[in-house]
Every structure is written in C-alpha cells, then in structure tokens.
C-alpha positions as CSV (number, residue, x, y, z in Angstrom):
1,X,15.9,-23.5,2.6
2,X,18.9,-22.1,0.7
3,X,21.0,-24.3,0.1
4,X,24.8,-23.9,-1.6
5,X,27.4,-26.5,-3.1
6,X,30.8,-25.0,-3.1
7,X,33.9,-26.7,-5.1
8,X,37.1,-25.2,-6.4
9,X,36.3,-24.5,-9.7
10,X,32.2,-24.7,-10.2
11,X,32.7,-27.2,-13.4
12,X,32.4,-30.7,-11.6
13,X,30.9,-31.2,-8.3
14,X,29.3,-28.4,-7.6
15,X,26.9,-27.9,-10.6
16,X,26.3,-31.3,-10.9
17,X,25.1,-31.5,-7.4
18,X,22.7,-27.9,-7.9
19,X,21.1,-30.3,-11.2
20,X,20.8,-33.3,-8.6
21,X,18.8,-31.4,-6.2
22,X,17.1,-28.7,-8.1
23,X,14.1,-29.7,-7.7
24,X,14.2,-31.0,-4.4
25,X,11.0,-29.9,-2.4
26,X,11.6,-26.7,-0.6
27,X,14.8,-26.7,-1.9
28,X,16.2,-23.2,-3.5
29,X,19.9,-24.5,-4.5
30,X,22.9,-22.8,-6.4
31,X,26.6,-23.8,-7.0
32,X,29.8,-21.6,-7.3
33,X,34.0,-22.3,-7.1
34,X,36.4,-21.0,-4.5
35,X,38.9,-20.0,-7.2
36,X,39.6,-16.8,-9.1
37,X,38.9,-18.8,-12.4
38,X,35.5,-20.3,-11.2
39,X,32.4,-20.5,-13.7
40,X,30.4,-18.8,-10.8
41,X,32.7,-17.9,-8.5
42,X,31.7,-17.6,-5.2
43,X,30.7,-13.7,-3.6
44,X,29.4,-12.5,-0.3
45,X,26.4,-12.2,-1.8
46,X,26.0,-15.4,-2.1
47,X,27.1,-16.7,1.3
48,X,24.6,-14.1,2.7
49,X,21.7,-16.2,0.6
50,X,22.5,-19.5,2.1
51,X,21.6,-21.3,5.1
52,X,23.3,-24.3,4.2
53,X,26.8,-24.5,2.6
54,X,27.7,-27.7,1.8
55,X,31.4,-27.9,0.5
56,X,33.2,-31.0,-1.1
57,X,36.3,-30.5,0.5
58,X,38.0,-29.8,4.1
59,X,40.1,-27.6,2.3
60,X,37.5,-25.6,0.9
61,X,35.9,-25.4,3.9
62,X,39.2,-23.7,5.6
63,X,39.2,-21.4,2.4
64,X,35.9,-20.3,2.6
65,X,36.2,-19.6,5.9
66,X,39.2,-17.7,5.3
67,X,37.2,-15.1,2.6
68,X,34.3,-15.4,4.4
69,X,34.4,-15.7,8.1
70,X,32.0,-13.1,9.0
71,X,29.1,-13.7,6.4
72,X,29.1,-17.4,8.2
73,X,28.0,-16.3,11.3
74,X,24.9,-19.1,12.2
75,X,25.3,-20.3,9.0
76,X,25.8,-24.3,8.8
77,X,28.7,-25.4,7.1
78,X,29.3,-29.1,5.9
79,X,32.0,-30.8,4.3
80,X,30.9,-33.7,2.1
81,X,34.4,-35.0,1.6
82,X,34.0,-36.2,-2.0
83,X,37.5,-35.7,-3.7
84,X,37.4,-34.2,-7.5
85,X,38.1,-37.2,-9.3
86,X,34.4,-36.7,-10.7
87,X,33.1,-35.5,-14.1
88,X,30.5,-33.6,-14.4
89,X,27.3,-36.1,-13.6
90,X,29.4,-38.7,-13.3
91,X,26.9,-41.6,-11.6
92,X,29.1,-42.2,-8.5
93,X,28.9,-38.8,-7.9
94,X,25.1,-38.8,-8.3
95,X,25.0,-41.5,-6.3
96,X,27.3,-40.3,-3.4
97,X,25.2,-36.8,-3.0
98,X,22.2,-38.5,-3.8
99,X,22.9,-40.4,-0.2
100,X,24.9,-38.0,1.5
101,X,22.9,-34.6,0.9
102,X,19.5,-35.3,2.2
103,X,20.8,-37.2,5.3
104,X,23.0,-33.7,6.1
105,X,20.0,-31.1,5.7
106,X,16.9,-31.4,7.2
C-alpha cells in the first residue's frame, strides 16, 4: 500500500511521520507540503501514487481537495487532526501517529 502524509510545509509533521512508518511492513510511504514553499511539495504525480492520504489538518484536506479533486477519485482521504505545534520527531508526535496511523489504514 502507498501511503502519503501531507502537511503545509513538509518540515514537521509530515516527514517525521514518512521516518515513523518507513519501514512499516508492506508499507511504501512518502511526505510532501500543500504550500508553494514546501521541501517536497506536493504534485499530481504524487496523488496518483497513493492509495492512502493521510493529512494532519481539515484544512489541508479542503486544500487538497481544492488542487486536486480529480486525481482523488477512490482514493481514501484521512484527516489525523494533529495541529503543527510539533517539531520535527518531537515524541508526542511520534507517539500520536504511532497510535493513530495503524488504527486508520488497514
């Protein structure tokens, strides 16, 4: 399963949460930002890959639908709702994907 973490920037959340689960088994994970400014920002190509989107915010899920809307046809997208108040693996964070991810994808 492709699985893709999607935050604003790709600096915090995101990455950390592609090094939490990169080598979860049968797993192929990758991170990118919704903004212009993103370290990976996020492409069609991209959305195409997954078949999991997980996003951190609602907001970012309203965005990417926005750019996106018809690359995320059967394509399940899940809001975590973990604010950016995280750096990068911070342990709460860990934590919170830790039990959150796994419980959403199956």
């Amino acid at each position: 399963m492709n699985v893709l973490f999607v935050c604003s920037r790709n600096r915090l959340r995101s990455p950390t949460a592609e090094a939490v689960f990169a080598d979860h088994p049968g797993w192929d994970v990758a991170s990118a930002g919704l903004n212009h400014d993103a370290d990976v920002p996020l492409t069609r190509e991209l959305v195409q890959w997954a078949d999991a989107i997980l996003v951190m915010e609602k907001a970012h899920r309203t965005r990417l639908a926005s750019r996106f809307r018809a690359d995320l046809k059967g394509k399940r997208v899940i809001c975590l709702e973990i604010p950016d108040r995280f750096r990068y693996m911070d342990p709460e964070l860990v934590s919170l994907l830790e039990r959150k991810v796994p419980a959403l994808i199956r």
